[in-house]
PDB file of N, CA, C and O in Angstrom:
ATOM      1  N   UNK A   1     -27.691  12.764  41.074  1.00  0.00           N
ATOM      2  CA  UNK A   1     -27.262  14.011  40.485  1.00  0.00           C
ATOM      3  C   UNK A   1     -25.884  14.342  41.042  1.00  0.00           C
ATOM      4  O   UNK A   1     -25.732  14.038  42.225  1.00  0.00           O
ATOM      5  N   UNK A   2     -24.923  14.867  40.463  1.00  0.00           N
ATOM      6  CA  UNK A   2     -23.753  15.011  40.649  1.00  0.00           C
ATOM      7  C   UNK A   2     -23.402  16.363  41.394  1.00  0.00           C
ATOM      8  O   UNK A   2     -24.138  17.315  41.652  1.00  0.00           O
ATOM      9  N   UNK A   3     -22.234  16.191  41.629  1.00  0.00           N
ATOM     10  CA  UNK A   3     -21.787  17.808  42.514  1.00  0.00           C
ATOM     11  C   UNK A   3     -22.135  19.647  41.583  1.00  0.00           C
ATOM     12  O   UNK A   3     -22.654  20.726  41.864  1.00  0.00           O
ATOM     13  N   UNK A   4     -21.157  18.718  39.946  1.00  0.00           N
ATOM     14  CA  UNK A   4     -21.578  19.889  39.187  1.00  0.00           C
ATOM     15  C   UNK A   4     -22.825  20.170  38.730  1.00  0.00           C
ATOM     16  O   UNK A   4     -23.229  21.284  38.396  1.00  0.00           O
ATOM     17  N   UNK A   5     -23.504  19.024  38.716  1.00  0.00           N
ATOM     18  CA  UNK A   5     -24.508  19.294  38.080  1.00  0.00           C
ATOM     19  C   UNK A   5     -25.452  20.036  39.042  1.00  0.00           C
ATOM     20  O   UNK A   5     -26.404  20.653  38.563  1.00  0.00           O
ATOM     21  N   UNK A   6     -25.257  20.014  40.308  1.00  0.00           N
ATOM     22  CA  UNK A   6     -26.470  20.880  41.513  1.00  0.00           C
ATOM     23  C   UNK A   6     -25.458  22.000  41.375  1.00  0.00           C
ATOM     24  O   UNK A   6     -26.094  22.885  40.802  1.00  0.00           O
ATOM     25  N   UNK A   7     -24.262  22.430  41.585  1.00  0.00           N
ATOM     26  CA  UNK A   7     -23.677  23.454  41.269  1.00  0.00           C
ATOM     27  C   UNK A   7     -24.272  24.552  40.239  1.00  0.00           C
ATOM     28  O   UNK A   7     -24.268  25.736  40.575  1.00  0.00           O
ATOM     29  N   UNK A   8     -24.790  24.145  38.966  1.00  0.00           N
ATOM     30  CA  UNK A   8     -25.321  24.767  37.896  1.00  0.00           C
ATOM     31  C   UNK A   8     -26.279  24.990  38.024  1.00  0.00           C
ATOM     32  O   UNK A   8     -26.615  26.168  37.901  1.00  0.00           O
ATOM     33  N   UNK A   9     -27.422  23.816  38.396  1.00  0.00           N
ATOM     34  CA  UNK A   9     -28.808  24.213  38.626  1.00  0.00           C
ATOM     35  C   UNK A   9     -28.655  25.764  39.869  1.00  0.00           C
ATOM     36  O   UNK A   9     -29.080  26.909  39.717  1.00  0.00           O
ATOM     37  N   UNK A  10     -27.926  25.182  40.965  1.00  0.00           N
ATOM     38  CA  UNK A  10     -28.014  26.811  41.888  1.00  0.00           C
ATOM     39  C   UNK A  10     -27.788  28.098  41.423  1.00  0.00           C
ATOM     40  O   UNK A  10     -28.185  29.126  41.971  1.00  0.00           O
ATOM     41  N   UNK A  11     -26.914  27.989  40.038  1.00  0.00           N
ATOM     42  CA  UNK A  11     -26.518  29.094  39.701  1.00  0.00           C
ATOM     43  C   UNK A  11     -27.564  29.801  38.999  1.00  0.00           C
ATOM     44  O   UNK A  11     -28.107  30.860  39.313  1.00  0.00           O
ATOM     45  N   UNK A  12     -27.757  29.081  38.036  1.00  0.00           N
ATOM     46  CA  UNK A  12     -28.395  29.413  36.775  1.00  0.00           C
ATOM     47  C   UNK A  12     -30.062  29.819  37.614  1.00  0.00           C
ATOM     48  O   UNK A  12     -30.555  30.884  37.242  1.00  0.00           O
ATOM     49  N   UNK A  13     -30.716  29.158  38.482  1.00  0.00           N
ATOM     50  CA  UNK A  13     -31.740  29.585  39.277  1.00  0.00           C
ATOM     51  C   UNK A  13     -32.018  31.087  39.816  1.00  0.00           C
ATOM     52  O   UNK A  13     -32.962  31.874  39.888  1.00  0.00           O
ATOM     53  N   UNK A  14     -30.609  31.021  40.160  1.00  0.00           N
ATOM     54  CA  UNK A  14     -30.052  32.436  41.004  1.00  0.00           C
ATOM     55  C   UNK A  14     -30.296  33.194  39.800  1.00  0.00           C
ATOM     56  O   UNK A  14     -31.164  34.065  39.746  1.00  0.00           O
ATOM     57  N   UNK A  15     -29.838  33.002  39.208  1.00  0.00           N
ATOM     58  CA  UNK A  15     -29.594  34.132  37.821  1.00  0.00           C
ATOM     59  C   UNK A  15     -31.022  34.708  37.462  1.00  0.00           C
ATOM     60  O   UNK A  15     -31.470  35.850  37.361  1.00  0.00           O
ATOM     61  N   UNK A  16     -31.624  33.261  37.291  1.00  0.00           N
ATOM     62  CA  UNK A  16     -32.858  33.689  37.065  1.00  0.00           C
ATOM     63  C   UNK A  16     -34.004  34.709  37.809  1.00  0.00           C
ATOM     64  O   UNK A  16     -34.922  35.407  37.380  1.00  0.00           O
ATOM     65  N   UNK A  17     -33.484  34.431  39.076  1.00  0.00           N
ATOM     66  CA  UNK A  17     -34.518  34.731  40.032  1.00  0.00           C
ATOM     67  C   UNK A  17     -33.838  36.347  40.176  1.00  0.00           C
ATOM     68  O   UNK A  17     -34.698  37.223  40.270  1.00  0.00           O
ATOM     69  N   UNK A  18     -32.485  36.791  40.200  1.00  0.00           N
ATOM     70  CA  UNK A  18     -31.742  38.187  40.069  1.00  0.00           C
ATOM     71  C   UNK A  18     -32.876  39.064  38.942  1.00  0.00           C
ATOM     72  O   UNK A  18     -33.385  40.114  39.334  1.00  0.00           O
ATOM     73  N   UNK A  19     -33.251  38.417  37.290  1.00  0.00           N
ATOM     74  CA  UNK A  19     -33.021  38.300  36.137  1.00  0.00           C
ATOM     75  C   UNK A  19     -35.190  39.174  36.472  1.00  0.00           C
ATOM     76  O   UNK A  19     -35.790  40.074  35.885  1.00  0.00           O
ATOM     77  N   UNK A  20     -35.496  38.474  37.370  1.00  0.00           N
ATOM     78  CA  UNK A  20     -37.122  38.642  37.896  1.00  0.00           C
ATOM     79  C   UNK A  20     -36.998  39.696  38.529  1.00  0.00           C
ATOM     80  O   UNK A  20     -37.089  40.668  37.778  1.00  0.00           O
ATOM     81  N   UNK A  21     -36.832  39.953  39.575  1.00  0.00           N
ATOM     82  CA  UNK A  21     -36.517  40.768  40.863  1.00  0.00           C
ATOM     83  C   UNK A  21     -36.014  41.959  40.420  1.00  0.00           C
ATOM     84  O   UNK A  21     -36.406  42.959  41.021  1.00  0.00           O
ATOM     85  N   UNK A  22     -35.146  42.119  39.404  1.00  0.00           N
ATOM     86  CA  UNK A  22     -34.860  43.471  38.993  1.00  0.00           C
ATOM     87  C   UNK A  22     -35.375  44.082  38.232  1.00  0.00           C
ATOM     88  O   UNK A  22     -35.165  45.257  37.931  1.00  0.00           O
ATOM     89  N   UNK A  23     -36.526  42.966  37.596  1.00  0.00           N
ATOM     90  CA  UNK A  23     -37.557  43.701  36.654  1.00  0.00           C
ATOM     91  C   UNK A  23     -36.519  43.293  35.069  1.00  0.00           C
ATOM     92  O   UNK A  23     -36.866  43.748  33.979  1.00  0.00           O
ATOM     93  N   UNK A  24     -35.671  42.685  35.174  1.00  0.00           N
ATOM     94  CA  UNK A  24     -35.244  42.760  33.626  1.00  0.00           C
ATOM     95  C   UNK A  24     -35.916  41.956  32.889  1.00  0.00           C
ATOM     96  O   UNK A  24     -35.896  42.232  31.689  1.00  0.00           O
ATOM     97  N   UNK A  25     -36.550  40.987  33.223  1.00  0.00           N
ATOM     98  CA  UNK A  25     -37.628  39.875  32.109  1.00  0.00           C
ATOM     99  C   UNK A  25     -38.955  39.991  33.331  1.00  0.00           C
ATOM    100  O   UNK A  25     -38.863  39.853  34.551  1.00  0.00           O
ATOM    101  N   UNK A  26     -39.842  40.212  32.722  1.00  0.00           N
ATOM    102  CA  UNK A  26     -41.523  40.644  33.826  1.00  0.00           C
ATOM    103  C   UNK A  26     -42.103  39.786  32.820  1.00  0.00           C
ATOM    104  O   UNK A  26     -41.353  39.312  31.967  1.00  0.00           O
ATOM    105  N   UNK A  27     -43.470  39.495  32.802  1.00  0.00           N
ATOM    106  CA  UNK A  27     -44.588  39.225  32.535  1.00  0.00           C
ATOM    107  C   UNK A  27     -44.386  37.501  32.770  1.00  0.00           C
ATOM    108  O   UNK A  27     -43.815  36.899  33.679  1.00  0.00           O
ATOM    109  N   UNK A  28     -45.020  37.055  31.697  1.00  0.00           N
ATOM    110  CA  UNK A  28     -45.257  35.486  31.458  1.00  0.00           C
ATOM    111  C   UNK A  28     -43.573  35.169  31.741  1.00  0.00           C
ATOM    112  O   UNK A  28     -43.100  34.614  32.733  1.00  0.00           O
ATOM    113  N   UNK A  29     -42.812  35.723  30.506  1.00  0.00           N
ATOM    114  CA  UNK A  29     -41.801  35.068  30.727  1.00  0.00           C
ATOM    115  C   UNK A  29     -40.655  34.520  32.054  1.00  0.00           C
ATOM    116  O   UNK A  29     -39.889  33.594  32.320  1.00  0.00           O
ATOM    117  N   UNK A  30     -41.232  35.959  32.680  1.00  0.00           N
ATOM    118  CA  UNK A  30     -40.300  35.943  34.011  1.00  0.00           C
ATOM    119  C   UNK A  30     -41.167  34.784  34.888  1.00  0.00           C
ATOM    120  O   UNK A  30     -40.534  34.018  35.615  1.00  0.00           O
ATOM    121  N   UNK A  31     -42.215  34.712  34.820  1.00  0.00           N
ATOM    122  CA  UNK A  31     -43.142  33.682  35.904  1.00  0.00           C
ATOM    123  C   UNK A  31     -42.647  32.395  35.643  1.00  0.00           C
ATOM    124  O   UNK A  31     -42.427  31.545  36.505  1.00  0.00           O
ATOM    125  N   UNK A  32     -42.506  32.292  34.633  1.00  0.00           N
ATOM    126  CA  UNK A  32     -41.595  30.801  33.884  1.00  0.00           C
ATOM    127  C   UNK A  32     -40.502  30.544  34.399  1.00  0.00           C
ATOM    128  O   UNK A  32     -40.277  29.590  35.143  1.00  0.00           O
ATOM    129  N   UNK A  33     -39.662  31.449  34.013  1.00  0.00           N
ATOM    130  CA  UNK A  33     -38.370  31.498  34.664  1.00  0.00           C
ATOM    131  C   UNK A  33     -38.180  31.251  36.054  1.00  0.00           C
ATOM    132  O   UNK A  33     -37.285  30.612  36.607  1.00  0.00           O
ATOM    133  N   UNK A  34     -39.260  31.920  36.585  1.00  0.00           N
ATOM    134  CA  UNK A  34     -38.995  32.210  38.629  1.00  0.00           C
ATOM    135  C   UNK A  34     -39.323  30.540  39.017  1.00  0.00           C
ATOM    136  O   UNK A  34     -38.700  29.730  39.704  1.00  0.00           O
ATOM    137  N   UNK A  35     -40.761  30.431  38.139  1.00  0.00           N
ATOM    138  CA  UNK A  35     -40.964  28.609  38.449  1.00  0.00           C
ATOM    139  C   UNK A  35     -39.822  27.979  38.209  1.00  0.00           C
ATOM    140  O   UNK A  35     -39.455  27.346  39.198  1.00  0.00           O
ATOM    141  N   UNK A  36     -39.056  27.888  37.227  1.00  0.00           N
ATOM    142  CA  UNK A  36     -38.263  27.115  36.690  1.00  0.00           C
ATOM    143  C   UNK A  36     -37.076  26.979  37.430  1.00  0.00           C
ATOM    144  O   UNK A  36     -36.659  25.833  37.597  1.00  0.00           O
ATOM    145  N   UNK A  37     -36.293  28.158  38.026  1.00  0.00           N
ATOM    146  CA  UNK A  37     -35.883  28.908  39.405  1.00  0.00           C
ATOM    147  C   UNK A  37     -35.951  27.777  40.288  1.00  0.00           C
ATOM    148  O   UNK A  37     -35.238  26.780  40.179  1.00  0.00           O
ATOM    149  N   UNK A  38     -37.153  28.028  41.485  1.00  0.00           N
ATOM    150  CA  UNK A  38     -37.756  27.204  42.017  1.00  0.00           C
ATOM    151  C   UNK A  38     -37.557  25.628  42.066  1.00  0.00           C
ATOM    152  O   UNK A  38     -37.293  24.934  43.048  1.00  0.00           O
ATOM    153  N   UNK A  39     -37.788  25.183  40.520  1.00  0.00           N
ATOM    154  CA  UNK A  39     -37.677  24.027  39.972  1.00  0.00           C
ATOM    155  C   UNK A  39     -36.261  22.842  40.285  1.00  0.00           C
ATOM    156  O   UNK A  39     -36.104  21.676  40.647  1.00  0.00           O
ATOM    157  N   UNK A  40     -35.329  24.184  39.820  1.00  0.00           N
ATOM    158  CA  UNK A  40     -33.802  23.806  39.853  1.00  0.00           C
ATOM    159  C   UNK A  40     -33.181  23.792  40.877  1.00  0.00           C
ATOM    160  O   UNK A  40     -32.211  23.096  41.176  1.00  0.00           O
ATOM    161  N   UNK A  41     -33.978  24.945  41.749  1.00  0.00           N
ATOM    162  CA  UNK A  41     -33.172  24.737  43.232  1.00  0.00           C
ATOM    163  C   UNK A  41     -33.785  23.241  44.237  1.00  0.00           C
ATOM    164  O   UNK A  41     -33.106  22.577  45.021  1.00  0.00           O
ATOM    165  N   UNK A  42     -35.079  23.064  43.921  1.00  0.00           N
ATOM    166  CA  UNK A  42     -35.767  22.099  44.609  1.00  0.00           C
ATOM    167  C   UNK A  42     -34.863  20.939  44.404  1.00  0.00           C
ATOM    168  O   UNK A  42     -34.352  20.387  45.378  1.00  0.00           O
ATOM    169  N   UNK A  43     -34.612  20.493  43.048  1.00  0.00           N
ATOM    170  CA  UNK A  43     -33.696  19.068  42.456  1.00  0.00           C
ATOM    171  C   UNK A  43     -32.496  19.089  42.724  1.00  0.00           C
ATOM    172  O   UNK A  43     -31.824  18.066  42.590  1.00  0.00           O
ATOM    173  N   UNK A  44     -31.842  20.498  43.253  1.00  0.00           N
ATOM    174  CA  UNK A  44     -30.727  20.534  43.346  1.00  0.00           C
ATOM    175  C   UNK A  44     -30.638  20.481  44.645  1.00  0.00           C
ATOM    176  O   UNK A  44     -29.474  20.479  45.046  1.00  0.00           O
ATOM    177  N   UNK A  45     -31.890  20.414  45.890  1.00  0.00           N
ATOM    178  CA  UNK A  45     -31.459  20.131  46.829  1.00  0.00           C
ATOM    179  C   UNK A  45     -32.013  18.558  47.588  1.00  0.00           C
ATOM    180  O   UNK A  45     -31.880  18.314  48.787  1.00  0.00           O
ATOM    181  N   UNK A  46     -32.568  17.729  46.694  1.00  0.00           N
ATOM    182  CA  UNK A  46     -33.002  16.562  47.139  1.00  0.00           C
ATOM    183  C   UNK A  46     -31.907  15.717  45.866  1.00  0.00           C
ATOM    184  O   UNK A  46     -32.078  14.520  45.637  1.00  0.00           O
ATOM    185  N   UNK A  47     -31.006  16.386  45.258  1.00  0.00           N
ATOM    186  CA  UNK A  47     -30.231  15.849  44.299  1.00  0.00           C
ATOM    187  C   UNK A  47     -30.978  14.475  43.629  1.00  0.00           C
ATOM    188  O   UNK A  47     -30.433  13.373  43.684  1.00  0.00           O
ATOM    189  N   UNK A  48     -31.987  14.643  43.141  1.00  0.00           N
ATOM    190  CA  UNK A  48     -32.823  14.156  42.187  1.00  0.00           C
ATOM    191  C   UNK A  48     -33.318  15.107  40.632  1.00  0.00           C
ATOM    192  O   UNK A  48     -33.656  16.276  40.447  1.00  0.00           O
ATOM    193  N   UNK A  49     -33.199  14.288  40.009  1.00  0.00           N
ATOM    194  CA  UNK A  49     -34.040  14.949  38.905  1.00  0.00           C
ATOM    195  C   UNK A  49     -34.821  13.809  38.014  1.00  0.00           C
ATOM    196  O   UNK A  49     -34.309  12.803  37.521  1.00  0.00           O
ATOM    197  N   UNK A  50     -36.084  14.194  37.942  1.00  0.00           N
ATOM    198  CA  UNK A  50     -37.043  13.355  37.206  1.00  0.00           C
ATOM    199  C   UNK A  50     -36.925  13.175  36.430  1.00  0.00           C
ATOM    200  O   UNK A  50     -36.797  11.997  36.094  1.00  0.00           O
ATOM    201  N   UNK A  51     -36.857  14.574  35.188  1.00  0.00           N
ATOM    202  CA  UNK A  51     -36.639  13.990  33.778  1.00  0.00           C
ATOM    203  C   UNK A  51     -35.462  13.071  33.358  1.00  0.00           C
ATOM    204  O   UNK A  51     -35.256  12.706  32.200  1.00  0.00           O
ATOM    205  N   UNK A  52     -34.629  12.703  34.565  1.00  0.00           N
ATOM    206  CA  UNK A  52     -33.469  11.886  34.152  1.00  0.00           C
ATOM    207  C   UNK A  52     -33.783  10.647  34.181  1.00  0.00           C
ATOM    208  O   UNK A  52     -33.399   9.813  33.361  1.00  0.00           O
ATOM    209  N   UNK A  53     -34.259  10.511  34.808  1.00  0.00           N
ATOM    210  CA  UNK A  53     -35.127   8.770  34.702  1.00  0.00           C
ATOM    211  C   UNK A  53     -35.413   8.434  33.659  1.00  0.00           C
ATOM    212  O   UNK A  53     -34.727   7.457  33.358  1.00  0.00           O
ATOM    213  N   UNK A  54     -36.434   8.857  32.486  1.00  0.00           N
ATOM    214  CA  UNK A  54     -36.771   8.411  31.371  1.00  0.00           C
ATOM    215  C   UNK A  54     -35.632   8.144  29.974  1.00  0.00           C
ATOM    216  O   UNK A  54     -35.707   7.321  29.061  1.00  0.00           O
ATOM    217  N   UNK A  55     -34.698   9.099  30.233  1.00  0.00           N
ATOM    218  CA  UNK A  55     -33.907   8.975  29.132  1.00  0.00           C
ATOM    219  C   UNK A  55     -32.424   7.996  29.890  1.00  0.00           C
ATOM    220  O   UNK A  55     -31.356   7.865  29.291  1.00  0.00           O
ATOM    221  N   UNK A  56     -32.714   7.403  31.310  1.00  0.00           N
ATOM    222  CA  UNK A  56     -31.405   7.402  31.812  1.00  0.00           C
ATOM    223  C   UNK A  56     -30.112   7.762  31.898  1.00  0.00           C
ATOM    224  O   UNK A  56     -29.026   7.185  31.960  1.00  0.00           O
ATOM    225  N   UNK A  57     -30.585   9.071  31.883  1.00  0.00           N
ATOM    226  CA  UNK A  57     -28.997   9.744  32.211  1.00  0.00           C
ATOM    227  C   UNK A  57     -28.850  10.057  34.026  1.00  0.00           C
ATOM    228  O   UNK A  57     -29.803  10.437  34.706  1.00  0.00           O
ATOM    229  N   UNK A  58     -27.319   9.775  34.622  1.00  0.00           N
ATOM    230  CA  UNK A  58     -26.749  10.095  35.514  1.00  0.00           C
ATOM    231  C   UNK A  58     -25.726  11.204  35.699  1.00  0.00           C
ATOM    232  O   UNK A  58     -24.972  10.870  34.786  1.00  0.00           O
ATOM    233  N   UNK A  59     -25.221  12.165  36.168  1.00  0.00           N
ATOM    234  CA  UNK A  59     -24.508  12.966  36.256  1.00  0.00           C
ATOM    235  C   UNK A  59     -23.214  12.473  37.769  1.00  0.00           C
ATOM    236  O   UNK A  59     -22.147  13.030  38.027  1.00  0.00           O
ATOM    237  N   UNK A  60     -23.836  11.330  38.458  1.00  0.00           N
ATOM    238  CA  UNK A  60     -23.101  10.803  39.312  1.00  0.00           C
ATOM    239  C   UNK A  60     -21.455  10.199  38.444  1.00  0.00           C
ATOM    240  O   UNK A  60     -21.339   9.356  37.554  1.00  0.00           O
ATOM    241  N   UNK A  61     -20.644  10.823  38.971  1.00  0.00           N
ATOM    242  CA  UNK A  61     -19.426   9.599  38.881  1.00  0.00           C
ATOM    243  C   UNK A  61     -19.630   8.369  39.322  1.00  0.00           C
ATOM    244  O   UNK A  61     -20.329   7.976  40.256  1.00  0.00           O
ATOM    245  N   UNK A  62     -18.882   7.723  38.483  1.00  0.00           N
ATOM    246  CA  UNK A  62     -18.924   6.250  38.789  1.00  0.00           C
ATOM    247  C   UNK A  62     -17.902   5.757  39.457  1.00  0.00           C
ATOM    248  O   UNK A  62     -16.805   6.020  38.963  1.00  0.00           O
ATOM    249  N   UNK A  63     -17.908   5.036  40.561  1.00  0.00           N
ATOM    250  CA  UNK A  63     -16.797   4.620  41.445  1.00  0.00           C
ATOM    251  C   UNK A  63     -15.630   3.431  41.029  1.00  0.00           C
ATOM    252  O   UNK A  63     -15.913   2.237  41.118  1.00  0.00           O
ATOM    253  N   UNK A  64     -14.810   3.718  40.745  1.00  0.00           N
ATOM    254  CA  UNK A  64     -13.420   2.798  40.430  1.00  0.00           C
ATOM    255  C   UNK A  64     -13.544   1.415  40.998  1.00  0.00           C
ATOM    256  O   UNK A  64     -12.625   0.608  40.864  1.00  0.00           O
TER     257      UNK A  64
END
């Protein structure tokens, strides 16, 4: 997984988890979200992501 690409997952997590916490999305949806949260920060800190395996995509640069 690449620099930007854990860059985004942190953000967009954050957002989410702001998005919970302030009460602006509650019920099912927000529980989704907070997992999903969770989800993005976890991959973004073992810079892995699973679903990338199956379709083989990399977000790594490739070295010259």
């Amino acid at each position: 997984m690449g620099g930007i690409d854990r860059i985004i997952r942190i953000i967009v997590a954050a957002v989410f988890a702001v998005l919970f916490f302030t009460k602006v999305i509650e019920g099912t949806l927000g529980i989704v979200l907070l997992v999903l949260a969770g989800t993005f920060l976890l991959t973004s800190f073992i810079s892995f992501c699973p679903l990338y395996l199956p379709i083989g995509l990399s977000t790594l640069r490739k070295k010259k």
